[in-house]
BATOR-279365 format. One line per field, with one value per residue (C-alpha): residue in one letter; x, y, z. Coordinates in nm, 4 decimals. Example, Ala and Ser with C-alpha at 12.3 -4.5 7.8 and 13.67 -1.06 7.14 Angstrom:
BEGIN
rest = a; s
x = 1.2300; 1.3670
y = -0.4500; -0.1060
z = 0.7800; 0.7140
This chain:
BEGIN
rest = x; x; x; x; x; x; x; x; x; x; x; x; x; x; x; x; x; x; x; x; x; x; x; x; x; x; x; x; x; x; x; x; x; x; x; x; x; x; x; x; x; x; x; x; x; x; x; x; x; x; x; x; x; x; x; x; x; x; x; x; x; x; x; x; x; x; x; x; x; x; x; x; x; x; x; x; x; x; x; x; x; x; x; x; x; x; x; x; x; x; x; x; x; x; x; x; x; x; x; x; x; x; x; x; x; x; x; x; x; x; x; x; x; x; x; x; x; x; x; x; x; x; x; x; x; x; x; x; x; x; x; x; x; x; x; x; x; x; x; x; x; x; x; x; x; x; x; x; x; x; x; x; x; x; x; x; x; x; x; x; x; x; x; x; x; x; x; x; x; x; x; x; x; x; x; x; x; x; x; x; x; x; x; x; x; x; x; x; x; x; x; x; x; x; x; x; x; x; x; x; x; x; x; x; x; x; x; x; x; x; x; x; x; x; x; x; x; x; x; x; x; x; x; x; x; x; x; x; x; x; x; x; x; x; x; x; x; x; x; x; x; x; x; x; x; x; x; x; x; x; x; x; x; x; x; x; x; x; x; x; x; x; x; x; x; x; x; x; x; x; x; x; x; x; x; x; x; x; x; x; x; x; x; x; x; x; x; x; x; x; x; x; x; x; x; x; x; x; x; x; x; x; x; x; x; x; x; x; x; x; x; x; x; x; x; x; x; x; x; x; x; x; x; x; x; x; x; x; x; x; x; x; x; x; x; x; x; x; x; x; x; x; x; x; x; x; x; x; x; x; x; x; x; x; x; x; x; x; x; x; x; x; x; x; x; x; x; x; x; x; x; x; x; x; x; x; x; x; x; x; x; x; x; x; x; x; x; x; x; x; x; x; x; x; x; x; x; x; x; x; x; x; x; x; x; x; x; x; x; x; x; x; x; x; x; x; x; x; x; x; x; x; x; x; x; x; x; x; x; x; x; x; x; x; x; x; x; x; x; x; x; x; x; x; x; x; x; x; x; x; x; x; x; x; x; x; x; x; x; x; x; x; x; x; x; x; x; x; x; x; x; x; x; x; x; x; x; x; x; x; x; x; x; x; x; x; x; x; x; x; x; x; x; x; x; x; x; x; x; x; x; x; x; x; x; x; x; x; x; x; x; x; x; x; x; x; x; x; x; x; x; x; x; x; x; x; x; x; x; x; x; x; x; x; x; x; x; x; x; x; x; x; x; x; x; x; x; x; x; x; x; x; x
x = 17.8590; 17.8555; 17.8856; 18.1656; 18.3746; 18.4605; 18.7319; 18.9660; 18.9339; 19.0671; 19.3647; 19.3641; 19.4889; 19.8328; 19.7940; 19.5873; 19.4265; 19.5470; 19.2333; 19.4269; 19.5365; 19.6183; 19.5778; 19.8366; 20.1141; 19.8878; 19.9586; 19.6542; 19.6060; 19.3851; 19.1741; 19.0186; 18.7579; 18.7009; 19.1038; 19.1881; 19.0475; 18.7611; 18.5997; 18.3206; 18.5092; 18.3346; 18.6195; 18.5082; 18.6698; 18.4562; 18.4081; 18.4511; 18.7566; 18.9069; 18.7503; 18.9518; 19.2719; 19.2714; 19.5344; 19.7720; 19.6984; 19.7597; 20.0882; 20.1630; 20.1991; 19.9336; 19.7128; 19.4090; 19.2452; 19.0587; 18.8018; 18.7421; 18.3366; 18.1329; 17.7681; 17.4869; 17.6497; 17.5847; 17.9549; 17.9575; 18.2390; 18.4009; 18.0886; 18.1893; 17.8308; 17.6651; 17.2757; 17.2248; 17.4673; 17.3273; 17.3558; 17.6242; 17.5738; 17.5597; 17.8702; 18.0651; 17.7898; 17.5766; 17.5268; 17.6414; 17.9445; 18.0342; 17.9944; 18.2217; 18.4916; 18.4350; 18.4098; 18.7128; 18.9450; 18.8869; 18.9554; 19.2824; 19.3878; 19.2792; 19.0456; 18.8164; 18.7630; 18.5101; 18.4371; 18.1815; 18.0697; 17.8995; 17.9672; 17.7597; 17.5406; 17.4438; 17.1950; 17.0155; 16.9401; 16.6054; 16.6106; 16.7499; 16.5394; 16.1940; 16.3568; 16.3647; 16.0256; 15.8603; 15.9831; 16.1150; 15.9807; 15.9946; 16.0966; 16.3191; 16.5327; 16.6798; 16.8723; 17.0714; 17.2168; 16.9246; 16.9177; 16.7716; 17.0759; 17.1584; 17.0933; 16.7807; 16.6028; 16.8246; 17.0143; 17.3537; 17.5175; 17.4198; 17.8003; 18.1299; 18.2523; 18.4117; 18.3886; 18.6892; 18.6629; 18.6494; 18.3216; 18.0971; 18.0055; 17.6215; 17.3893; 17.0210; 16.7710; 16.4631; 16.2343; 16.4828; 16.6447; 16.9942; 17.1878; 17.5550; 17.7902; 18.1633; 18.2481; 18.0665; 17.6704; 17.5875; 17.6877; 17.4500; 17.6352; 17.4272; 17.3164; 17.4852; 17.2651; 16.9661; 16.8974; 16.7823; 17.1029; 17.2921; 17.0030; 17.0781; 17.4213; 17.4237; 17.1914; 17.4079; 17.7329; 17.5217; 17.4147; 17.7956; 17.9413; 17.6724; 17.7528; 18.1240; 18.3393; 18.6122; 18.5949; 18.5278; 18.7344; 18.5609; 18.5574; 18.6030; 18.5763; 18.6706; 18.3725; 18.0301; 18.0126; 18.0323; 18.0641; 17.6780; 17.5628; 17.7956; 17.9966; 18.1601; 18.5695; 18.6023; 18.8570; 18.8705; 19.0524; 19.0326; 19.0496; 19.3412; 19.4536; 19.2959; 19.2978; 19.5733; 19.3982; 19.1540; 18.8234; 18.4405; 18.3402; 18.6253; 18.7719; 18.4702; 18.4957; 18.1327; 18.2850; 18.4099; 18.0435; 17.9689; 18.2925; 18.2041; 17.9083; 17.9879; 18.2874; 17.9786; 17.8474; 18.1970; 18.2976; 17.9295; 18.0967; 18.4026; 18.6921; 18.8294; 18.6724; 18.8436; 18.7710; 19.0109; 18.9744; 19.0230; 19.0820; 19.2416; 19.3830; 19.6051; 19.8412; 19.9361; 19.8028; 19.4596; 19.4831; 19.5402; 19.1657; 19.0128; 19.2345; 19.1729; 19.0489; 18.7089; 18.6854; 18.8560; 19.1581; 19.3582; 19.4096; 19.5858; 19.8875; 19.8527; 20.1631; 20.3808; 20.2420; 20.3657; 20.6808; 20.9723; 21.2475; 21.4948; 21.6280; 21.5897; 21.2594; 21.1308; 21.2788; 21.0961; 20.7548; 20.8343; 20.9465; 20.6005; 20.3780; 20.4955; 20.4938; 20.1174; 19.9951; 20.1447; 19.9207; 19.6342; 19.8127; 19.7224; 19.9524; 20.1105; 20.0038; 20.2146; 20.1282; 20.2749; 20.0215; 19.6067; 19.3319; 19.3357; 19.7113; 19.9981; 20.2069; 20.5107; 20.7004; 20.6296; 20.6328; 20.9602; 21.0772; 21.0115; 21.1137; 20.8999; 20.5485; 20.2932; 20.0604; 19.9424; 20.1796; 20.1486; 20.4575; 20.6239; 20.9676; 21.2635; 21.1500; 21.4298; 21.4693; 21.1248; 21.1192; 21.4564; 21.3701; 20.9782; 21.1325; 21.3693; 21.0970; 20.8368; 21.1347; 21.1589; 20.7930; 20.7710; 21.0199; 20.8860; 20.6556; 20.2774; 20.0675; 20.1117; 19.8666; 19.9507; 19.8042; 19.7137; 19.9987; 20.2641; 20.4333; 20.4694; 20.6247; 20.3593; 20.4010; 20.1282; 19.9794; 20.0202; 19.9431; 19.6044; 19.4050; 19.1526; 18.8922; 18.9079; 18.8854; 18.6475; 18.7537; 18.4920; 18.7406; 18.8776; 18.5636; 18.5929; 18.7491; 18.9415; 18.9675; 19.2161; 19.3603; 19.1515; 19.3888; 19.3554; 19.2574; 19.6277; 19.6397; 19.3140; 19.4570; 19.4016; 19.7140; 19.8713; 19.8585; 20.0321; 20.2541; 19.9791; 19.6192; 19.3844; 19.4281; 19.6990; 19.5434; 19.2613; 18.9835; 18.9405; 18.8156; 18.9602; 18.9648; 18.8011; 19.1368; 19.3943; 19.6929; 20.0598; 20.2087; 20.5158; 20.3175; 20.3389; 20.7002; 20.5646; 20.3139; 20.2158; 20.3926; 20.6708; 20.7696; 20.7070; 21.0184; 21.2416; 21.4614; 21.5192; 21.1442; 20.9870; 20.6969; 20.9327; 21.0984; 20.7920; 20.7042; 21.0827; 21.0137; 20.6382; 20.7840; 21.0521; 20.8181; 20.6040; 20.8931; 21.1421; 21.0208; 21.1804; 20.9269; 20.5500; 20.4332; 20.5440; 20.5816; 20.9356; 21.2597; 21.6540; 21.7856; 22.1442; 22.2714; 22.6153; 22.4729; 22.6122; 22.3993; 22.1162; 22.1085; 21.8649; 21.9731; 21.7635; 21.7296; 21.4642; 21.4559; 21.7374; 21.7065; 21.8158; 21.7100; 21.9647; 21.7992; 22.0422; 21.8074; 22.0828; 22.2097; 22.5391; 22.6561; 22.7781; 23.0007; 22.9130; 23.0017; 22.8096; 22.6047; 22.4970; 22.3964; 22.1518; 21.8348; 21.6688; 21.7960; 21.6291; 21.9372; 22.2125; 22.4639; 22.7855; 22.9468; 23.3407; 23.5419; 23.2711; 23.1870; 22.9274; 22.8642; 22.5233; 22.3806; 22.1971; 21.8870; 21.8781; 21.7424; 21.8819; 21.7612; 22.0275; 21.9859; 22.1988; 22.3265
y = 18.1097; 18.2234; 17.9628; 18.1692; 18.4718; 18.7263; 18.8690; 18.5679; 18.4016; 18.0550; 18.0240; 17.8414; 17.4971; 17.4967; 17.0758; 16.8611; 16.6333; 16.2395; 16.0302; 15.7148; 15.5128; 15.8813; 15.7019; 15.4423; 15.7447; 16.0180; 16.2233; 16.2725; 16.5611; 16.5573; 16.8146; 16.8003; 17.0907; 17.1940; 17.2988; 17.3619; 17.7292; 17.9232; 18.1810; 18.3363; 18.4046; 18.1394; 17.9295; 17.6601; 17.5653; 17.5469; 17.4205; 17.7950; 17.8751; 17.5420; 17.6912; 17.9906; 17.8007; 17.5272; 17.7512; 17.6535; 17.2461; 17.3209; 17.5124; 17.2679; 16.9988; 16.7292; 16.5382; 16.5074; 16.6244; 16.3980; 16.5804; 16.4281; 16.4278; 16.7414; 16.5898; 16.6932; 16.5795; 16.6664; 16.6214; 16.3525; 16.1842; 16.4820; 16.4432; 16.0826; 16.0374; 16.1346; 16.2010; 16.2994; 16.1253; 16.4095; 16.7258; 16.9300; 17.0642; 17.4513; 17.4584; 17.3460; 17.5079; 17.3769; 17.2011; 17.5000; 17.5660; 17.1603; 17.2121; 17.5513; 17.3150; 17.0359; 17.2887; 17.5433; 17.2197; 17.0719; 17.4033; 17.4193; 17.0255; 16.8703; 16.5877; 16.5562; 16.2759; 16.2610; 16.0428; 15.7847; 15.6547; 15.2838; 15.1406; 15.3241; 15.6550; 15.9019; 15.8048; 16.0939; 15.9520; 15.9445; 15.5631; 15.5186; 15.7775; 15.6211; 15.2802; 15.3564; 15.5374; 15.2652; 15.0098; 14.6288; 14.4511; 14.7733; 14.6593; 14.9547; 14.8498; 14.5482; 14.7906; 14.8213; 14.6023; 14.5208; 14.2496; 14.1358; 14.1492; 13.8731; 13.7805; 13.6916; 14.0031; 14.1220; 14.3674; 14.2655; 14.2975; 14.0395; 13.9685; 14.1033; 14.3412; 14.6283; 14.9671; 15.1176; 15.4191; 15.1718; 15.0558; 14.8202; 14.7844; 14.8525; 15.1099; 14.9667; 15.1657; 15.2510; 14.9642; 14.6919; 14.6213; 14.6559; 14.8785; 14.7827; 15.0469; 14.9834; 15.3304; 15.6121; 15.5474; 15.7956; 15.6078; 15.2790; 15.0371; 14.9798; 14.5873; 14.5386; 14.1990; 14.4003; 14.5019; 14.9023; 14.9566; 14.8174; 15.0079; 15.3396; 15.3558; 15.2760; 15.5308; 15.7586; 15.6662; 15.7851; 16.1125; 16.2157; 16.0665; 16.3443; 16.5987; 16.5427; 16.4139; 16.1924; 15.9036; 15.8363; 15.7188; 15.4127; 15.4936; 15.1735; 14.9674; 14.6728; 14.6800; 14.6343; 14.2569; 14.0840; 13.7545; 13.5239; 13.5358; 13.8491; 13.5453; 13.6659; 13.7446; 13.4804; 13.4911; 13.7708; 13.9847; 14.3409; 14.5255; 14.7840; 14.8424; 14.8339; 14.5137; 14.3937; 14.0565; 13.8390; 14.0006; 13.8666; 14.2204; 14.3423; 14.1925; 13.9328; 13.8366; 13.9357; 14.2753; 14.2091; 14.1395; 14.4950; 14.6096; 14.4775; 14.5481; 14.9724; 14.9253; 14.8349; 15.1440; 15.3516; 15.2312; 15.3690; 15.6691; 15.8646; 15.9977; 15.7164; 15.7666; 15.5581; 15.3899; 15.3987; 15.1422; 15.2738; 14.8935; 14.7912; 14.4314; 14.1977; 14.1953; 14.3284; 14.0371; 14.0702; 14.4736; 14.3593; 14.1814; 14.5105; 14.6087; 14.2912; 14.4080; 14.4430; 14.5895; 14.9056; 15.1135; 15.1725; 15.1221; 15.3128; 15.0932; 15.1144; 14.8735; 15.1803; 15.4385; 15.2495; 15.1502; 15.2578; 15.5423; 15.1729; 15.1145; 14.7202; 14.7548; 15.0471; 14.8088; 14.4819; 14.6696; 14.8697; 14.5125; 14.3442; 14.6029; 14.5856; 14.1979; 14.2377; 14.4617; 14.3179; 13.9688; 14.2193; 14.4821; 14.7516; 15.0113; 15.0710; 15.3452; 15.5126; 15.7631; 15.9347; 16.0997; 16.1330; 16.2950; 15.9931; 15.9460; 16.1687; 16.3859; 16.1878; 16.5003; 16.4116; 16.0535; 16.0899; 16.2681; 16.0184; 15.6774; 15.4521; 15.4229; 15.3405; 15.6030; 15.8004; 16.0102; 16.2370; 16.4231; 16.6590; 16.5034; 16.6127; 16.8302; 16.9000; 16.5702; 16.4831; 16.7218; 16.5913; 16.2689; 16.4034; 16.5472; 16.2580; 16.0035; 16.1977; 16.2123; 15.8465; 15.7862; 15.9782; 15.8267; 15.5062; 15.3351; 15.4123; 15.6363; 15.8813; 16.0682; 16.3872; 16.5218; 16.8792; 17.0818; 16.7962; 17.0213; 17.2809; 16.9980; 17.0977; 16.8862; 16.7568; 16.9717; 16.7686; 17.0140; 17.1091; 17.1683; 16.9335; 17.1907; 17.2650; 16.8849; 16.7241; 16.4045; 16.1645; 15.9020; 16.1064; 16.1179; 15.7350; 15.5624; 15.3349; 15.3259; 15.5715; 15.7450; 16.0552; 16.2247; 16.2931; 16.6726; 16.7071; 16.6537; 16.8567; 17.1691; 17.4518; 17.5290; 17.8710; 18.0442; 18.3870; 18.5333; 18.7834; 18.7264; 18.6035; 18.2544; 18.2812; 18.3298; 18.0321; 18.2736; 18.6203; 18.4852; 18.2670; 17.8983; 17.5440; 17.4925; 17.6995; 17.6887; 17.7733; 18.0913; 17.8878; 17.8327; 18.2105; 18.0781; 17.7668; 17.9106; 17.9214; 18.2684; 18.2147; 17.9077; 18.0312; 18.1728; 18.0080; 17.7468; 17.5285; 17.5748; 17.2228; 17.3877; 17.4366; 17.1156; 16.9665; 17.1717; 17.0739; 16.6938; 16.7157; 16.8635; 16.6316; 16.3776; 16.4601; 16.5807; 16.2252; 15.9774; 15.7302; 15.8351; 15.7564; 15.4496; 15.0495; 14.8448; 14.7388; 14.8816; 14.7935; 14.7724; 14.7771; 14.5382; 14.6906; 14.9842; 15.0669; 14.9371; 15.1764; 15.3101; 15.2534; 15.2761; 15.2058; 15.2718; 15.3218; 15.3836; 15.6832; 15.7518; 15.6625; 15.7315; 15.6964; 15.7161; 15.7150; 15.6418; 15.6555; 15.9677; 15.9996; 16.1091; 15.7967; 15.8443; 15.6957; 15.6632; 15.9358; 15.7768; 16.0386; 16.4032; 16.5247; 16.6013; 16.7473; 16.6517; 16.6329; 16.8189; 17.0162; 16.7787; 16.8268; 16.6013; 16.5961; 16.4046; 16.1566; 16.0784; 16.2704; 16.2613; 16.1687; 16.3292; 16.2014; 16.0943; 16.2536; 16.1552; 16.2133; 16.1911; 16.1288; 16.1663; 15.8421; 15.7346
z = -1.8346; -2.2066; -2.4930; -2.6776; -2.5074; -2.7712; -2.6344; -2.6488; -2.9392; -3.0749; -3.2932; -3.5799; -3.5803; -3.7227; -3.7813; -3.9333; -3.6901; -3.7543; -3.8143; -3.8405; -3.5111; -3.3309; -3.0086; -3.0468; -2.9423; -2.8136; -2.5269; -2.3613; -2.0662; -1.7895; -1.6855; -1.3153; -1.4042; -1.0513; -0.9705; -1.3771; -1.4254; -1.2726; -1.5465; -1.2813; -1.0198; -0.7551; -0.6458; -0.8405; -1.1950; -1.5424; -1.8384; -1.9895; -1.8052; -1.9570; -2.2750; -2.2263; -2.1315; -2.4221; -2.5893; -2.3290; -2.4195; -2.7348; -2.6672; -2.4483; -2.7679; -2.6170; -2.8859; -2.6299; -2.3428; -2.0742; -1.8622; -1.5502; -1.4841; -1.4949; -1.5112; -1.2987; -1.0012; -0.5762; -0.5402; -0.2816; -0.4340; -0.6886; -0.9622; -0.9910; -0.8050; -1.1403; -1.1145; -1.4544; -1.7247; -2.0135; -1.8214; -1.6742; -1.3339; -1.2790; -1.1211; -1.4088; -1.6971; -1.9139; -2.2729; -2.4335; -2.2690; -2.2950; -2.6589; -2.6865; -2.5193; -2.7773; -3.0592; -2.9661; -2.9118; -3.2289; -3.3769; -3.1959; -3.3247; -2.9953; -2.9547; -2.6409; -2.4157; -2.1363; -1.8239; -1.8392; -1.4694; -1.5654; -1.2020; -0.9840; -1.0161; -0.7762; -0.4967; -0.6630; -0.9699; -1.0558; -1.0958; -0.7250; -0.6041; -0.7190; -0.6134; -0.2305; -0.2698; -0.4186; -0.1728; -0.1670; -0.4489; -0.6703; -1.0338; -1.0180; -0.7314; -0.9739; -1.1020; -0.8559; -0.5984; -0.3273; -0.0451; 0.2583; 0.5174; 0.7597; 1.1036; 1.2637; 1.1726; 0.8732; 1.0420; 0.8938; 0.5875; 0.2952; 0.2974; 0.4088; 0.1287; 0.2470; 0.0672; -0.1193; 0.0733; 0.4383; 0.5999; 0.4985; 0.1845; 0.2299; 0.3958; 0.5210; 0.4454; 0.6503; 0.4641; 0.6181; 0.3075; 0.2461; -0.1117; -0.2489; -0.2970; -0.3516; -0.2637; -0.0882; 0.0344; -0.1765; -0.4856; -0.5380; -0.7824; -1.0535; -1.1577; -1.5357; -1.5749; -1.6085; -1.9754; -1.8926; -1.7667; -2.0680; -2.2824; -2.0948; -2.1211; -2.4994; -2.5427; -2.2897; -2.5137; -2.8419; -2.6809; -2.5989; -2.9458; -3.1209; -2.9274; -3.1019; -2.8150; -2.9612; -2.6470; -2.3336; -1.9860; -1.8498; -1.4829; -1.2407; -1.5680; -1.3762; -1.1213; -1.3183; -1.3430; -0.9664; -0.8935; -0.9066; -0.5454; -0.4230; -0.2783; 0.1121; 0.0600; 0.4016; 0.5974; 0.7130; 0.4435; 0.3816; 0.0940; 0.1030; -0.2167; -0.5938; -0.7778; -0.5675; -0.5986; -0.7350; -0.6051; -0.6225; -0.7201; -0.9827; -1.3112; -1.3623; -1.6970; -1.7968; -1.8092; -2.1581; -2.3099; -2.2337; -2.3991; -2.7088; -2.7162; -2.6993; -2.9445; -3.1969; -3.0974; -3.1070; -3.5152; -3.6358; -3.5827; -3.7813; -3.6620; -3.4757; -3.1164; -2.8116; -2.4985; -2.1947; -1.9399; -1.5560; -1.5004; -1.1788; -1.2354; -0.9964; -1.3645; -1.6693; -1.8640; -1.7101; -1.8083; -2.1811; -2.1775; -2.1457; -2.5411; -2.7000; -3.0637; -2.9951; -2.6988; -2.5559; -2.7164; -2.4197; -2.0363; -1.7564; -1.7022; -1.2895; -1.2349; -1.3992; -1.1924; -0.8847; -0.9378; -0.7729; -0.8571; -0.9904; -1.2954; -1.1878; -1.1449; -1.4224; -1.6503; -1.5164; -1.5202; -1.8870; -2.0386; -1.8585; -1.9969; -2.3488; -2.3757; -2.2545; -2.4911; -2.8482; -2.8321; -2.8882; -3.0443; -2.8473; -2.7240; -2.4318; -2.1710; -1.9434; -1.6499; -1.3458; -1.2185; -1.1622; -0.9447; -0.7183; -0.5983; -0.4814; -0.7563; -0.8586; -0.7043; -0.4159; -0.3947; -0.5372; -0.2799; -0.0531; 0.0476; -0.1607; 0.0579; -0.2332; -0.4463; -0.0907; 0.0273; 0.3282; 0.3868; 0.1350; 0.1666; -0.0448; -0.2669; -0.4523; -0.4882; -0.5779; -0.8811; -0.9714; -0.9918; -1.1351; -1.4507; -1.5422; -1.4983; -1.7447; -2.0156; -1.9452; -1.9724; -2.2998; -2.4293; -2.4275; -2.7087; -2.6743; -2.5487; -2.2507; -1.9765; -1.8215; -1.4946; -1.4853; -1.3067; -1.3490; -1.6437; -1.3433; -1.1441; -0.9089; -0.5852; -0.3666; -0.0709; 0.2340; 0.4686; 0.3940; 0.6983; 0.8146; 0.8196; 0.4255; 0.2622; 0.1188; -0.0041; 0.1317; 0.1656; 0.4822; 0.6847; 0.7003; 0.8975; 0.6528; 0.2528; 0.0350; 0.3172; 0.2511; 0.0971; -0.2185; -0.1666; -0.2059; -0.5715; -0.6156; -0.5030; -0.8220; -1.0497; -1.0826; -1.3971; -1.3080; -1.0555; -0.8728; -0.8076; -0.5587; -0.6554; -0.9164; -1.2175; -1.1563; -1.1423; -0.9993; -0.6783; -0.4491; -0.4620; -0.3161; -0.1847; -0.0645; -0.2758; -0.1418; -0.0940; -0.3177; -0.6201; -0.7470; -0.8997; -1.0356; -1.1969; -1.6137; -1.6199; -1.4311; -1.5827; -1.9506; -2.1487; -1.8441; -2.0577; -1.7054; -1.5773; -1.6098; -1.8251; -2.0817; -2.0396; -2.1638; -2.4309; -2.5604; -2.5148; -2.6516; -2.9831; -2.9889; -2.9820; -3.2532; -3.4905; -3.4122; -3.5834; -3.3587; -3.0694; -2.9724; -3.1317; -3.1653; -2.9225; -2.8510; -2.6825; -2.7675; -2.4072; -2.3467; -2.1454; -2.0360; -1.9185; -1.5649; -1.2546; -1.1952; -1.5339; -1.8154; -2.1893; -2.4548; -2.8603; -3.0615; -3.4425; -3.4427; -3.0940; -2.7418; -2.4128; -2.0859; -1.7322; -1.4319; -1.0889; -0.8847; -0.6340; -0.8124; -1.1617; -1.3865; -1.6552; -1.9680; -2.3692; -2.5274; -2.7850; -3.0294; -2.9654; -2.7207; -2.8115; -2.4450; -2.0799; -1.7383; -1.6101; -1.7543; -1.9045; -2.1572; -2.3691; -2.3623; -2.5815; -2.6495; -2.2703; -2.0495; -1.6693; -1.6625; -1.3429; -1.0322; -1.1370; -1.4980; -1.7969; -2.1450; -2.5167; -2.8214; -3.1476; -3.3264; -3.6601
């Protein structure tokens, strides 16, 4: 790994980065470094082949770029097990290369964002690791979850909370006593009402804010306060899905004590740096706690990612996010896609079954229905998240064999489903190659012998390649002014059943979610479509599930 490579060298930024509110309508991209681009030719993806490929972001037309963990890490659960919060792990790099990325994007107009990991840490952190040495009654082990189990000679669980990832929610060690982990064993949940883990992570959030990133993801931002006592669920219930309802361990409102207390931390420093909340919530309304004013700038908007291919619906959850977010005034976010679920191209193509999809479906269907839902989602006001690949209208890769994953959640017997390999798979950049461009090796994962045609170079100069779609709709956005931010939408109410219409300030947006073209008054003239379309004597046939933009009066 090399801090600079000389032989591909960074543009100039053509832009002057906004340092006022850019968040409220930014378009932020995440990078998965392990599947984004391998520079060493391991298999593995790093932080100086994403150096390499920022270029592409920044052709791309995204305002950010979201990397998902790359600490010191021994991969148990994707690096989200972090053992060191202030180094990278060889795989990825090192301190040098992190600040090349930092460095090269803001040359190239983009801002950086990292992952922060505040629930839990790796059971190789030096604090956990001296707390099982050292034994029950070790100061250290109050910073963490520790308890005597129950039963007659402790050998069961100090309550019934079930991991996210299935099983209990606690491994006994040796010594008797009993560690908390709301995901894998290997990553103890840390205890937030001790003051060295508040103290660490403010000095953790310093560290990262000097090296120059511009904000951080909160991972599980939800989960560090639980309930006094860990208080049983009862009754029996299990937990299946995230934030689905009120739980003793996530959305306590203690939560929001730490959040102010970094956003003191976050407006020392210049430039505008963010927080965004990975907050699972059983509503909208609960979300918007986590952006009240003095607390964090943004959260994913998980209700959106979930809902169905329905106008009805869409419209329901677009209406419920935006009344949410203007009490506190902070924008709304909307996303498709992420490391953690199925592509939207595929769980478009298939009948509506939640974010975990296992079978590939229609898939000309699914990317039908893919690219009309991102013009939708960029249409609306806000900000937006991208998922590397989705502007390839990359699909997921359900057929992965057993003997290559490596999500932990599939050795279990219950959680996620285990399959979130599938979304993990590395993206093509070229036609040829051992792994398509990712690196000059091969990869973690085997990619399809189909992705040579969806890759970077295919798809670039193609006017009807999805790539290009969104390098259309990403300009658009930044050169109409009736796009990215506010926080209101002019629905029209005559619009036919399953079809969306909306203005904004000189724009509209039409979204037909149904399997059959609908004629419809042409309102102005079209800016970028989903699908071909022509206007004829001031009507259009809006096609199955399509997506158009207008330019009005």
């Amino acid at each position: 790994m090399s801090q600079h490579s000389t032989d591909e060298p960074v543009a100039a930024a053509t832009t002057t980065r906004r340092a006022t509110d850019w968040w409220r309508d930014a378009v932020i991209y995440q990078v998965y470094p392990r599947s984004f681009a391998d520079s060493d030719g391991d298999g593995t993806g790093d932080l100086e082949g994403i150096r390499r490929r920022l270029p592409h972001l920044r052709e791309l037309g995204v305002d950010a770029v979201w990397l998902s963990p790359f600490y010191a890490s021994p991969q148990a659960d994707g690096g989200y097990d972090v053992a060191d919060y202030r180094a990278v792990d060889p795989m990825y790099g090192t301190l040098l290369d992190a600040d090349a990325v930092i460095r090269d994007a803001h040359a190239l107009d983009l801002r950086i964002i990292v992952d922060l990991v505040p629930n839990h840490s790796s059971d190789q952190h030096e604090w956990f690791k001296r707390a099982v040495a050292d034994g029950p009654g070790s100061p250290l082990r109050d910073r963490y979850h520790f308890r005597a189990g129950k039963g007659a000679d402790g050998e069961l669980p100090p309550n019934d909370w079930e991991s996210i990832f299935g099983g209990p929610a606690w491994t006994r060690l040796p010594d008797g006593e009993w560690y908390l982990h709301l995901f894998a064993p290997e990553q103890p949940d840390l205890n937030w009402e001790h003051p060295a883990v508040a103290d660490e992570f403010r000095s953790i959030l310093r560290f990262w804010l000097d090296m120059g990133v511009d904000g951080f993801r909160v991972d599980v931002a939800h989960g560090l306060v639980k309930a006094e006592g860990l208080p049983d669920l009862g009754g029996g219930e299990q937990l299946k899905l995230l934030g689905n309802d009120v739980m003793p361990f996530f959305d306590q409102d203690g939560v929001h004590e730490i959040y102010r207390s970094w956003r003191t931390i976050l407006d020392e420093y210049d430039g505008e740096r963010i927080f965004v909340a990975e907050a699972w919530t059983p509503t909208v309304e609960r979300t918007a706690n986590y952006v009240r004013p003095d607390e964090l700038h943004q959260a994913f908007n998980f209700q959106y990612l979930g809902a169905p291919w329905d106008a009805e619906g869409l419209r329901e959850i677009i209406d419920s996010s935006l009344d949410a977010m203007r009490p506190v005034g902070a924008p709304a976010t909307w996303v498709l896609s992420n490391h953690d679920v199925t592509r939207h191209a595929t769980r478009y193509a298939n009948p509506p079954g939640g974010t975990q999809i296992r079978t590939p479906g229609d898939r000309e269907l699914g990317l039908r229905r893919a690219r009309a839902a991102t013009l939708l989602m960029l249409a609306l006001p806000g900000s937006a998240y991208i998922y590397q690949g989705e502007e390839l209208g990359l699909p997921d890769v359900t057929d992965l064999p057993d003997e290559v994953r490596q999500d932990p959640s599939y050795f279990r017997a219950e959680g996620q489903d285990g399959f979130r390999d599938g979304c993990r798979v590395p993206i093509p950049w070229t036609r040829e190659g051992s792994s398509y461009g990712f690196g000059d090796g091969g990869s973690w994962l085997p990619q399809p012998d189909t992705w040579a045609e969806l890759s970077v170079e295919a798809q670039t100069g193609d006017p009807d390649s999805t790539l290009e779609m969104y390098r259309s709709a990403l300009a658009l956005r930044r050169a109409t002014p009736g796009l990215g931010g506010g926080d209101g939408v002019k629905w029209h109410g005559d619009a036919p059943q399953g079809v969306l219409h909306f203005e904004r300030s000189g724009f509209a947006c039409t979204v037909n979610t149904t399997g059959a073209a609908v004629r419809i008054d042409a309102p102005g003239d079209v800016l970028l479509a989903s699908a071909p379309v022509e206007v004829a004597d001031g009507h259009v046939e809006l096609p199955a599930d399509a997506t158009v933009w207008w330019e009005i009066a």
